[in-house]
C-alpha positions, 0 to 999 in steps of 0.5 A, a space after each residue: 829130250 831137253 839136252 842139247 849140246 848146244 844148251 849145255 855150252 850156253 850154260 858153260 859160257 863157251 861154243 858147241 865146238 868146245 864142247 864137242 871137241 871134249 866130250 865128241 858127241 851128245 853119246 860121249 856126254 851121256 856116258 860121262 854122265 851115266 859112268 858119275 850116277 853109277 859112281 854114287 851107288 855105295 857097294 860094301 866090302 864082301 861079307 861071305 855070311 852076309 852076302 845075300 843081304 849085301 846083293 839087296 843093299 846094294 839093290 836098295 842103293 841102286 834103285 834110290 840113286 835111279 829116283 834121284 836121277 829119273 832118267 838114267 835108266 833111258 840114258 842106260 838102254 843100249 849102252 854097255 857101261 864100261 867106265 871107271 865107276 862102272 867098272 868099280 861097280 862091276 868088281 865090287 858086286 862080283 866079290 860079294 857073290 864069288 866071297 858068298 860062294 857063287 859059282 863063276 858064271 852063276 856070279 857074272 850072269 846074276 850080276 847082269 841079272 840084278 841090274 835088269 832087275 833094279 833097271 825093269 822095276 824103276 823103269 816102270 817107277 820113273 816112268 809115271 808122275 814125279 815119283 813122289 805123288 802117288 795119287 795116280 797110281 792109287 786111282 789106277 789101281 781102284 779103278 782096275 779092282 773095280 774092272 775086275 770086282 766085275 767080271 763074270 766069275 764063270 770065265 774069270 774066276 780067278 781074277 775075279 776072286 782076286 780083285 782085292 789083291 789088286 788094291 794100291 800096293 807100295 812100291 817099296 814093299 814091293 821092291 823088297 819082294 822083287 830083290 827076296 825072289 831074286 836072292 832066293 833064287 840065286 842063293 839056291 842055285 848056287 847052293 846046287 851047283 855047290 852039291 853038284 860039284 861036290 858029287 863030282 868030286 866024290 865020284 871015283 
């Protein structure tokens, strides 16, 4: 909210005008922005045996980035990235699922699906404190297993049976369950549509 086309020629030493007359508007800016963090997250060369760990590497890295820029995620809400970076992104994902044998569609629609993912998850990270201290969180987290510690079990008996499991848990822990589901649930997906088609080629 504090950016300002206005502020940024301040800092440049020049007028809004020139600004404006590179980069066409505070929209224009935000893409250029948005197309360099993108260009910082490393996507490996495809390795077919290794393609599911490959997707969570590349998850890891994506999610790091988005911490050290708490704000791309909002900058990215509505906008459909298509710049040079992006599209490198793009390309290189893309060849890790189609080299781990990912049918075409299944490929382009989990790529989409993992940057929902990682954007859902730091979201919700980036979204609270600095990302650093933790200490509201925790308290948080007491005080609802306390709520809930509490509640008639005869109509919450569930939740009131797992109260315990609602205690501080780290978010890296559960980023790495996050992106294990994901792969899992792509990796069989694939691995049916690789024996579905298999059937087919068979049928006479």
């Amino acid at each position: 909210d504090a950016l300002s086309m206005r502020r940024i020629a301040d800092e440049l030493g020049t007028g809004a005008a020139s600004l404006y007359w590179h980069v066409g508007s505070k929209d224009g800016l935000l893409d250029l922005v948005f197309d360099l963090i993108i260009g910082e997250v490393p996507i490996p060369d495809p390795e077919p045996g290794r393609w599911r760990e490959q997707v969570k590497d590349v998850a890891r890295a994506q999610r790091a980035v988005s911490l050290q820029h708490p704000y791309v995620v909002r900058i990215s809400i509505g906008r459909i990235p298509m710049g040079p970076n992006a599209l490198r992104y793009s390309e290189r994902v893309l060849a890790i699922l189609r080299a781990g044998g990912v049918p075409p569609r299944l490929a382009v629609q989990g790529s989409h699906l993992l940057i929902s993912t990682i954007n859902g998850f730091t979201l919700d990270e980036t979204g609270v404190g600095d990302g650093d201290d933790h200490r509201v969180e925790i308290e948080a987290a007491q005080m609802v297993r306390g709520y809930l510690a509490s509640l008639p079990p005869q109509r919450f008996p569930h939740l009131a049976e797992l109260a315990d499991e609602y205690s501080y848990a780290d978010p890296d822990e559960r980023f790495e369950l996050l992106i294990d589901i994901f792969t899992d649930g792509l990796a069989r997906r694939a691995t049916a549509a690789a024996a579905d088609n298999g059937a087919h080629d068979l049928s006479p």
